[in-house]
Structure formats: C-alpha cells, structure tokens
N, CA, C and O atoms as a Tinker XYZ file with bonds, in Angstrom:
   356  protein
     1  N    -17.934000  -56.992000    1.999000    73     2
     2  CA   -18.896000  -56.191000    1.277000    64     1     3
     3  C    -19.667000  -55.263000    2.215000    63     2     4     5
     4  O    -19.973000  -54.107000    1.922000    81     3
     5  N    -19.995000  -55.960000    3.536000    73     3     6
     6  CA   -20.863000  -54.993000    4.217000    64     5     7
     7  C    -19.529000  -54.138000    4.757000    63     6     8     9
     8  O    -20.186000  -53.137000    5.042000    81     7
     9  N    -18.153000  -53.757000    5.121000    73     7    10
    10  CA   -17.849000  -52.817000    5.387000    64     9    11
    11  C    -17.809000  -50.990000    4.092000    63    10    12    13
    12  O    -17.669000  -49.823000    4.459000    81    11
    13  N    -18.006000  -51.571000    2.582000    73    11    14
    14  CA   -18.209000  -51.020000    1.649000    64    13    15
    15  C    -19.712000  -49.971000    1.949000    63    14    16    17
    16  O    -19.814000  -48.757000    1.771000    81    15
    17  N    -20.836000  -51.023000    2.490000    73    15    18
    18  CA   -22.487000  -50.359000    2.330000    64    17    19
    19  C    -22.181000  -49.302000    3.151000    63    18    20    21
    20  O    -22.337000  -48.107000    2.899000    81    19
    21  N    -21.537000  -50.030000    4.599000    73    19    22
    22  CA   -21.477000  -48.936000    5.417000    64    21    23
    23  C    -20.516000  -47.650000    5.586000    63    22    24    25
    24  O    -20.797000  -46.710000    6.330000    81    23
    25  N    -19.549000  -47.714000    4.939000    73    23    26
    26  CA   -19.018000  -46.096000    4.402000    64    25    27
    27  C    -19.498000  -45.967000    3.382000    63    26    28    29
    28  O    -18.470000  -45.439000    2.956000    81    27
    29  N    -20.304000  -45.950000    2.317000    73    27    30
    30  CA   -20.772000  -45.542000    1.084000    64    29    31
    31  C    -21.764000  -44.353000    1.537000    63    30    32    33
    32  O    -21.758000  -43.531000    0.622000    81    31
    33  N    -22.625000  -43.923000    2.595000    73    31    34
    34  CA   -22.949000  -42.832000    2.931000    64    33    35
    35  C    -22.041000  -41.893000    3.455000    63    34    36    37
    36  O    -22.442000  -40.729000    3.466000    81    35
    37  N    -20.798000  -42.140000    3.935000    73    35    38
    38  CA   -19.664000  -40.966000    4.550000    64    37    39
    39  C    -19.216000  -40.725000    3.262000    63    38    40    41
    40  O    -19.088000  -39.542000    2.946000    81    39
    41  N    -18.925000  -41.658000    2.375000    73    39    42
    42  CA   -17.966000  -41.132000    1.261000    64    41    43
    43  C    -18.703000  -40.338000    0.688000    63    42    44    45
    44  O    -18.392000  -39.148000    0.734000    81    43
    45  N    -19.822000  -40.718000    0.020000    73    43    46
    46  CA   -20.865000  -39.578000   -0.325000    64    45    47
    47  C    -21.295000  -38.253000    0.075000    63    46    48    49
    48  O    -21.410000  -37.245000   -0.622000    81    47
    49  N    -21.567000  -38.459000    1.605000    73    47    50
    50  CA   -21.653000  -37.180000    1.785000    64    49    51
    51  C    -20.563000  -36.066000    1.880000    63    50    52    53
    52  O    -20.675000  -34.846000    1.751000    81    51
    53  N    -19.012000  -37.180000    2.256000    73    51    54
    54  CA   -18.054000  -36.207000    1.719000    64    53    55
    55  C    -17.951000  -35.729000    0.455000    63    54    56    57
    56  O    -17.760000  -34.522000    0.308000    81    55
    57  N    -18.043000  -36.459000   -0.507000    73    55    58
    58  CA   -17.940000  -35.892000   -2.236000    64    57    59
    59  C    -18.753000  -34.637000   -2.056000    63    58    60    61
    60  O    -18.363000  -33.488000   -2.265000    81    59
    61  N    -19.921000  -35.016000   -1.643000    73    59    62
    62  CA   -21.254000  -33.680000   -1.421000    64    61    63
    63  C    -20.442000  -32.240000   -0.982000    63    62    64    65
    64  O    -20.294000  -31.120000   -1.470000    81    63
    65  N    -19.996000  -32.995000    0.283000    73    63    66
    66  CA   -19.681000  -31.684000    1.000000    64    65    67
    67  C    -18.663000  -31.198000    0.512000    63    66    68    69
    68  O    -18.635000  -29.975000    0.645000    81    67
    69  N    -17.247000  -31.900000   -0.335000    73    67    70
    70  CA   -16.130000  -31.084000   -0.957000    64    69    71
    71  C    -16.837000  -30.176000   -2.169000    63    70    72    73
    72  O    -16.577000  -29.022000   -2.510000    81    71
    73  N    -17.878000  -31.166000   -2.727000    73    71    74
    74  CA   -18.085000  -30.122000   -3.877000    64    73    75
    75  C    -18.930000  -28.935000   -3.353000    63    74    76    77
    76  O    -18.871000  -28.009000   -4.162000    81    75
    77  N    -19.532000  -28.708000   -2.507000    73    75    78
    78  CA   -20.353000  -27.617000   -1.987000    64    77    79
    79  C    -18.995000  -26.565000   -1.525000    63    78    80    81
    80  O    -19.233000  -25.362000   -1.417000    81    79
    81  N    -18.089000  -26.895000   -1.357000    73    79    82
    82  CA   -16.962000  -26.465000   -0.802000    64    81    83
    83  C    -15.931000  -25.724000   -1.854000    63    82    84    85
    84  O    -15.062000  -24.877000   -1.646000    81    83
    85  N    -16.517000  -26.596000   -3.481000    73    83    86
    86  CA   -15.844000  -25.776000   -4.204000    64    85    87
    87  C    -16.789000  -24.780000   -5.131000    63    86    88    89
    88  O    -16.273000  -23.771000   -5.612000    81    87
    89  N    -17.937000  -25.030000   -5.329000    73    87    90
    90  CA   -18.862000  -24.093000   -5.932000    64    89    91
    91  C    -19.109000  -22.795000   -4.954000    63    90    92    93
    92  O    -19.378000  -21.692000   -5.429000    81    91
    93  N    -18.984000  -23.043000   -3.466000    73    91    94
    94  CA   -19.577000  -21.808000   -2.460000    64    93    95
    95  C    -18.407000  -21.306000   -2.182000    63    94    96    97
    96  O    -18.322000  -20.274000   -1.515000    81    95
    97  N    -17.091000  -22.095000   -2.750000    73    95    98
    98  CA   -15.971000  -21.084000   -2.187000    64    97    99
    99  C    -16.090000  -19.224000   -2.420000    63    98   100   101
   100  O    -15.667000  -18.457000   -1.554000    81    99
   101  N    -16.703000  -18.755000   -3.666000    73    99   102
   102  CA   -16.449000  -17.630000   -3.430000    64   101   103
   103  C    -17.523000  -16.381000   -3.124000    63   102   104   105
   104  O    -17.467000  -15.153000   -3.186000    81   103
   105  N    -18.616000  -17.462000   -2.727000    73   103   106
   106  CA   -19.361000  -16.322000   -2.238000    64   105   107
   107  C    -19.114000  -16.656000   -0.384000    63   106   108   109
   108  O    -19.801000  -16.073000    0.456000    81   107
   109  N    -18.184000  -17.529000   -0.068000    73   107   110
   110  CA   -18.109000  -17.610000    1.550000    64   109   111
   111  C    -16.914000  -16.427000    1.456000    63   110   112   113
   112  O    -16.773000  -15.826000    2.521000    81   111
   113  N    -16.203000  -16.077000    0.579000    73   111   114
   114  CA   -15.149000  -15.549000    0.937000    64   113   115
   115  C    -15.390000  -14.356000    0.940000    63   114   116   117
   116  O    -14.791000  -13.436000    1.497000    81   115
   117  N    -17.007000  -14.363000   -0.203000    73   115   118
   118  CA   -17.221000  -12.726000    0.306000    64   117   119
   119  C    -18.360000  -12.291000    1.545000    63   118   120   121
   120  O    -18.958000  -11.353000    2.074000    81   119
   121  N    -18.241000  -13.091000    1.545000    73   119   122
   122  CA   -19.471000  -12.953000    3.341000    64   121   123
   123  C    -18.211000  -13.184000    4.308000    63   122   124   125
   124  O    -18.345000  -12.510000    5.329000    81   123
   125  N    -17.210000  -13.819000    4.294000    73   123   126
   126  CA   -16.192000  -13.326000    5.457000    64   125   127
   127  C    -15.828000  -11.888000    4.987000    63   126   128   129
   128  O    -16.111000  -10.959000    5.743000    81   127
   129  N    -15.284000  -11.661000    3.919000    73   127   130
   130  CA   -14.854000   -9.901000    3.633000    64   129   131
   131  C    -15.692000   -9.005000    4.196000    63   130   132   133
   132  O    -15.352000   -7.996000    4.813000    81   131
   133  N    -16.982000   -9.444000    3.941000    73   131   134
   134  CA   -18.197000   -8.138000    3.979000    64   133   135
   135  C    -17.663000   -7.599000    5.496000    63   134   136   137
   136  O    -17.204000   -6.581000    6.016000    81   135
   137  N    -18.125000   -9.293000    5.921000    73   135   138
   138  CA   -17.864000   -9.126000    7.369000    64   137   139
   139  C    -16.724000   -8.831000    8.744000    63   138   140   141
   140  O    -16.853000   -8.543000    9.934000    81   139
   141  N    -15.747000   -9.051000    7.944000    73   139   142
   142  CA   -14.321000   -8.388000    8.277000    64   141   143
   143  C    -14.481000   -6.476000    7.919000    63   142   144   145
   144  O    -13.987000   -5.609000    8.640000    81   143
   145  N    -14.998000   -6.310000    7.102000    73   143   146
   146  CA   -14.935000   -4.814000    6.714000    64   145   147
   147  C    -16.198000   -4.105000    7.361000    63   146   148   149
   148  O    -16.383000   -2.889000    7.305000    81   147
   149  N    -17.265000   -5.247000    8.145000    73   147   150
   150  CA   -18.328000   -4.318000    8.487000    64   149   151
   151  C    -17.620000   -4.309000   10.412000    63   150   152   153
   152  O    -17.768000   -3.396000   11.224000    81   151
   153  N    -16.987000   -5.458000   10.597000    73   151   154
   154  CA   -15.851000   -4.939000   11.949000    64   153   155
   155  C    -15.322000   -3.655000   12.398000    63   154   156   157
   156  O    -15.316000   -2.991000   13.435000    81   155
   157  N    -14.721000   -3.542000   10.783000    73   155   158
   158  CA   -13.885000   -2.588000   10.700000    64   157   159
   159  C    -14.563000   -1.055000   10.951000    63   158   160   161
   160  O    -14.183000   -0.092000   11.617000    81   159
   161  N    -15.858000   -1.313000   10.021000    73   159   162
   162  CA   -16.499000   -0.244000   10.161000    64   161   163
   163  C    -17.182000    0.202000   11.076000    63   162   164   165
   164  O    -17.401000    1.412000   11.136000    81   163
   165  N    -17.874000   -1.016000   12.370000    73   163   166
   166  CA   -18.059000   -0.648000   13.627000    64   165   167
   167  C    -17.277000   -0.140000   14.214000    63   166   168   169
   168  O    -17.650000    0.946000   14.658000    81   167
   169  N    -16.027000   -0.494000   14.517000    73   167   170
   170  CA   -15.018000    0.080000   15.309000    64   169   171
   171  C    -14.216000    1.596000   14.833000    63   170   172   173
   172  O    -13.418000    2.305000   15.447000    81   171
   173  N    -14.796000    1.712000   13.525000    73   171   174
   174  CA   -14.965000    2.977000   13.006000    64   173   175
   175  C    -16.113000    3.757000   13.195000    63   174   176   177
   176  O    -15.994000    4.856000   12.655000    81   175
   177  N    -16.694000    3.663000   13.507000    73   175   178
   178  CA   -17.849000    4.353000   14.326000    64   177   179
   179  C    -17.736000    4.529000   15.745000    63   178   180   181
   180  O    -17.997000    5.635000   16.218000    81   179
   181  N    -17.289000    3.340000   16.674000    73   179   182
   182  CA   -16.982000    3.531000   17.937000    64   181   183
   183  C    -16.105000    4.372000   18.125000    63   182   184   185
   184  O    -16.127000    4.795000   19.280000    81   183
   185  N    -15.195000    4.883000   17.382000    73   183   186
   186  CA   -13.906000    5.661000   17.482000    64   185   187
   187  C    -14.176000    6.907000   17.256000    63   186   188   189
   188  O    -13.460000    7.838000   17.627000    81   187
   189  N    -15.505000    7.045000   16.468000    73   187   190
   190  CA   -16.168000    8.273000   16.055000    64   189   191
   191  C    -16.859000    8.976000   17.062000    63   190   192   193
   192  O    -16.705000   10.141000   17.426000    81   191
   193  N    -17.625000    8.129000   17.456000    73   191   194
   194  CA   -18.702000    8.304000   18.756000    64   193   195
   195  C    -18.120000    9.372000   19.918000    63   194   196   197
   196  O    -18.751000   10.274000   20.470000    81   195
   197  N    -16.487000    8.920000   20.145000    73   195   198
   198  CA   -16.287000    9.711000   21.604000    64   197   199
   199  C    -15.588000   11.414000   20.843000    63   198   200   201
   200  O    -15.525000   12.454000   21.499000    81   199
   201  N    -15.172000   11.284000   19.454000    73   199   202
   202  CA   -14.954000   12.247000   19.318000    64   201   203
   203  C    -15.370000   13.287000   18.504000    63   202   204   205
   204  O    -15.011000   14.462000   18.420000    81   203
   205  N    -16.700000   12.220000   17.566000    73   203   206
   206  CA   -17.639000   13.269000   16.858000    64   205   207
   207  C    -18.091000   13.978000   16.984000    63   206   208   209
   208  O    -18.315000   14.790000   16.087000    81   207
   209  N    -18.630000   14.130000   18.577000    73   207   210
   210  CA   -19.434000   15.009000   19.278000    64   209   211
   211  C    -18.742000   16.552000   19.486000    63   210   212   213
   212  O    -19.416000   17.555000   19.724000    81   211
   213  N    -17.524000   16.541000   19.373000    73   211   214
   214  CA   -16.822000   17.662000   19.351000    64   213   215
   215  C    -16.687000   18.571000   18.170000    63   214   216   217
   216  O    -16.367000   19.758000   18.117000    81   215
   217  N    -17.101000   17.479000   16.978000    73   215   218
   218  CA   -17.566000   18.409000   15.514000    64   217   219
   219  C    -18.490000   18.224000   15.287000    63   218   220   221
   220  O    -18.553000   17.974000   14.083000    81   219
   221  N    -19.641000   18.164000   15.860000    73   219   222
   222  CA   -21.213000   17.990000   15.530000    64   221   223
   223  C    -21.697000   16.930000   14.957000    63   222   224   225
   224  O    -22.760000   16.979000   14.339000    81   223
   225  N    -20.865000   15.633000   15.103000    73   223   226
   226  CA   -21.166000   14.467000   14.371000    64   225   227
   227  C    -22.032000   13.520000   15.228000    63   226   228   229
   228  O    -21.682000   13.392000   16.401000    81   227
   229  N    -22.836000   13.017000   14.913000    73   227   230
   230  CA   -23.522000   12.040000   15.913000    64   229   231
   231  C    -24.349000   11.004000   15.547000    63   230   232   233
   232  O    -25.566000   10.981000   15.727000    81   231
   233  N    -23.545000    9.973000   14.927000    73   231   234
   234  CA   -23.717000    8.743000   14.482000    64   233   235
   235  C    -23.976000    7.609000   15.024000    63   234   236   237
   236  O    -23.059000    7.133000   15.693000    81   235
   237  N    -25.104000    6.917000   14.936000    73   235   238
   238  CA   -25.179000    5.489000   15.777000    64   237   239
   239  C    -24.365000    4.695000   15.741000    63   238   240   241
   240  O    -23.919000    4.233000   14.691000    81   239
   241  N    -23.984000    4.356000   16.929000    73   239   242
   242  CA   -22.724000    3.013000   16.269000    64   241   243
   243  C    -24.042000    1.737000   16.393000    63   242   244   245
   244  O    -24.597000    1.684000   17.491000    81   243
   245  N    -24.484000    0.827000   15.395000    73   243   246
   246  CA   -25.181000    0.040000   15.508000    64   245   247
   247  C    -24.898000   -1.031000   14.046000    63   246   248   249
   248  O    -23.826000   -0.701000   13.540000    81   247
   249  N    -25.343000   -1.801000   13.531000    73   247   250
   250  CA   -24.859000   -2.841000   12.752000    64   249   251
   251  C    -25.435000   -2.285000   11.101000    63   250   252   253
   252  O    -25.182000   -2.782000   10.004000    81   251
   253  N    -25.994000   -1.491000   11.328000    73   251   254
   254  CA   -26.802000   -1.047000    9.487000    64   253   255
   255  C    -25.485000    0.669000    9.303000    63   254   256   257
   256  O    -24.947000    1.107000    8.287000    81   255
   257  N    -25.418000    1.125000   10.615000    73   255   258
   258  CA   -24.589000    1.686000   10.235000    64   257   259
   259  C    -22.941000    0.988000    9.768000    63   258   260   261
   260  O    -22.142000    1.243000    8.867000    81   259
   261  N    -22.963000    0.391000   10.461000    73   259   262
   262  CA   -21.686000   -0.561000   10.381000    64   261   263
   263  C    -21.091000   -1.181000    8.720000    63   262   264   265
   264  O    -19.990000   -1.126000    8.172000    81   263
   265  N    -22.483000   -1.784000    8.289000    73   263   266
   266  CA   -22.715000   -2.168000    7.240000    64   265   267
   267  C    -22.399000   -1.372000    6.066000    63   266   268   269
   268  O    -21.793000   -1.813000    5.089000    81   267
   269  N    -22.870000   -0.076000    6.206000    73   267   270
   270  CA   -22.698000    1.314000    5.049000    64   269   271
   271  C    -21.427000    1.492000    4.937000    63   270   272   273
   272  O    -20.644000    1.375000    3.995000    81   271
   273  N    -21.266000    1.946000    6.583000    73   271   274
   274  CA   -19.722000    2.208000    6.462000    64   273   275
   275  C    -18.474000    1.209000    5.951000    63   274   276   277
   276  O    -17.350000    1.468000    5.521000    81   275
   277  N    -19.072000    0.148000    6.158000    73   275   278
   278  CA   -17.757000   -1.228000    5.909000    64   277   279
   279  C    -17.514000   -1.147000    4.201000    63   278   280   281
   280  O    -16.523000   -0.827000    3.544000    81   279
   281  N    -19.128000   -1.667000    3.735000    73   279   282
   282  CA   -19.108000   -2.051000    2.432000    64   281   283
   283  C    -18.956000   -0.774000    1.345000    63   282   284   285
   284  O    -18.822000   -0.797000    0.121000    81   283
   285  N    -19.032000    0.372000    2.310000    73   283   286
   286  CA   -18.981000    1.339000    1.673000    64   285   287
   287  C    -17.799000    2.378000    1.077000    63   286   288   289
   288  O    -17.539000    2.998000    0.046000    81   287
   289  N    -17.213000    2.127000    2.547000    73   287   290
   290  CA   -15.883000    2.750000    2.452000    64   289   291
   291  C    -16.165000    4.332000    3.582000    63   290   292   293
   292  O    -16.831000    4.450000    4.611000    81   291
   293  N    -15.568000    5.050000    3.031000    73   291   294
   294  CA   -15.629000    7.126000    3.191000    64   293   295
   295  C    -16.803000    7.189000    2.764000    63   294   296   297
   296  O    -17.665000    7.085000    3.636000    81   295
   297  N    -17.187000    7.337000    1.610000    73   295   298
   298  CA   -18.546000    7.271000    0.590000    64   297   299
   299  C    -19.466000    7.043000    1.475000    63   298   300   301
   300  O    -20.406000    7.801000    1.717000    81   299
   301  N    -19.188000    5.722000    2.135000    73   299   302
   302  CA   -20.805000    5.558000    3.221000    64   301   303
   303  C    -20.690000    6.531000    3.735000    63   302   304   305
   304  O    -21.685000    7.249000    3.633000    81   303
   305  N    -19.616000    7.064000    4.467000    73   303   306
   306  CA   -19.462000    8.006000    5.874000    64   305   307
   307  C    -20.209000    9.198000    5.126000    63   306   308   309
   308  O    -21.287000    9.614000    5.551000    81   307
   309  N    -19.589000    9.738000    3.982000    73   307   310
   310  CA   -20.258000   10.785000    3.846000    64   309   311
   311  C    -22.030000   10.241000    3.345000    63   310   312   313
   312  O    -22.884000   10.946000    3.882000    81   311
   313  N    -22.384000    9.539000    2.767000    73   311   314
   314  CA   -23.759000    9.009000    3.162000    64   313   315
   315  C    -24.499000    9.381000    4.234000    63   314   316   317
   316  O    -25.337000   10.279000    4.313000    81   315
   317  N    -24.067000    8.507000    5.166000    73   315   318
   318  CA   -24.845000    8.521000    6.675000    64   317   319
   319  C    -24.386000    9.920000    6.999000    63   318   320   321
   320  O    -25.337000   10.530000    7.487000    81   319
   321  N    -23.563000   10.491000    6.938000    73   319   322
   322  CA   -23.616000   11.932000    7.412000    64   321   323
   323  C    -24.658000   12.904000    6.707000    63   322   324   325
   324  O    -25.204000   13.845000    7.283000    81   323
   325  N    -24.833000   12.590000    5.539000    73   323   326
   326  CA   -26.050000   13.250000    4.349000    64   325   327
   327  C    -27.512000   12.640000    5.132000    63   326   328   329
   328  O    -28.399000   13.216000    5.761000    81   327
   329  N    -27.381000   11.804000    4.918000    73   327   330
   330  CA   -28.544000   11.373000    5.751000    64   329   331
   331  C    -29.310000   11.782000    6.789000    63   330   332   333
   332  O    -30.518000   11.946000    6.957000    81   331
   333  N    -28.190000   11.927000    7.547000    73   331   334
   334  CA   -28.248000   12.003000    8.971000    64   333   335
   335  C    -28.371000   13.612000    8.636000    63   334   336   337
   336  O    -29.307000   13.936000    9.367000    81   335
   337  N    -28.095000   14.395000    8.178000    73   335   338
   338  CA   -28.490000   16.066000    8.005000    64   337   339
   339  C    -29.687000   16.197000    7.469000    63   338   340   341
   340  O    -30.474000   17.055000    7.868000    81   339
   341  N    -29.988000   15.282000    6.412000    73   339   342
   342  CA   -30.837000   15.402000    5.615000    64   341   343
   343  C    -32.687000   15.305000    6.479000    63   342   344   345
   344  O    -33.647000   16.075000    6.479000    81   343
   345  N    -32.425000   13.956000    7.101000    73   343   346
   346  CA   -33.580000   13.654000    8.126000    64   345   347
   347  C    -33.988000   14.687000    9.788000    63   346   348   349
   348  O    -34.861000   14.744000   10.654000    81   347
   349  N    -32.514000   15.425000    9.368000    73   347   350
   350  CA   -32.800000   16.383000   10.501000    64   349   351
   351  C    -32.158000   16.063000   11.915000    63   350   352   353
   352  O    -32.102000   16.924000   12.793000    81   351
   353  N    -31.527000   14.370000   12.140000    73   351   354
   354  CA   -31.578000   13.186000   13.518000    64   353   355
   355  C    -30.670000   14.291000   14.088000    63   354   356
   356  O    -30.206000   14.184000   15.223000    81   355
C-alpha cells in the first residue's frame, strides 16, 4: 500500500501535466510559429540592412521590428517603411 501513496503524487501530476499538454497544445504551437516567423523576419531585416542603404531604406534590425515583419508578412514591410517616412527617422 505504501508503494501506491508514494507514486500517487507522480501519477497525478502526470495526468496534470498531459492534460495541460492537451488544452495548451494550440496556443504553444502558435507561439513557436510566431516565433519561427519573427526569425525569419529578423534575418529579413539583417539582409536588408547591408543593402537598403543603397535604396534609401533604413530599418532597424531589432525585435519589434522583427515582430511586424514576421507576423506581418510584406504588409509589415510596407508598414515600417510608412512609418518610418511618416515619422521622418
């Protein structure tokens, strides 16, 4: 009996943790996406950086830009480029 008391907290907290595992499955999958696409969109900016400057573009590569651009798509780009004319930077 006492080997029962003493896994009855592992089993539990496993049940816990599978079911947290199936209710959060799909907002983890969209916080990995976001975050796979805000990668994407840094390194789309870094790529910008060395050659924007040659068409008057001059974009921060930093993580809010990153963010626009990822979740955004082109759409951000032209965003932060509106922006970025708009504020004068």
């Amino acid at each position: 009996m006492d080997g029962w008391l003493d896994a009855l907290p592992w089993l539990t907290g496993g049940l816990v943790l599978a079911a947290a595992l199936v209710v959060l499955r799909r907002p983890v999958e969209w916080l990995l996406g976001a975050a796979l696409r805000t990668g994407v969109g840094l390194a789309v900016l870094y790529a910008l950086s060395g050659v924007g400057g040659l068409a008057g573009v001059h974009l921060g590569v930093n993580l809010v830009n990153a963010l626009v651009l990822g979740l955004l798509g082109a759409p951000g780009f032209g965003l932060l480029l509106m922006v970025h004319w708009v504020l004068g930077l």
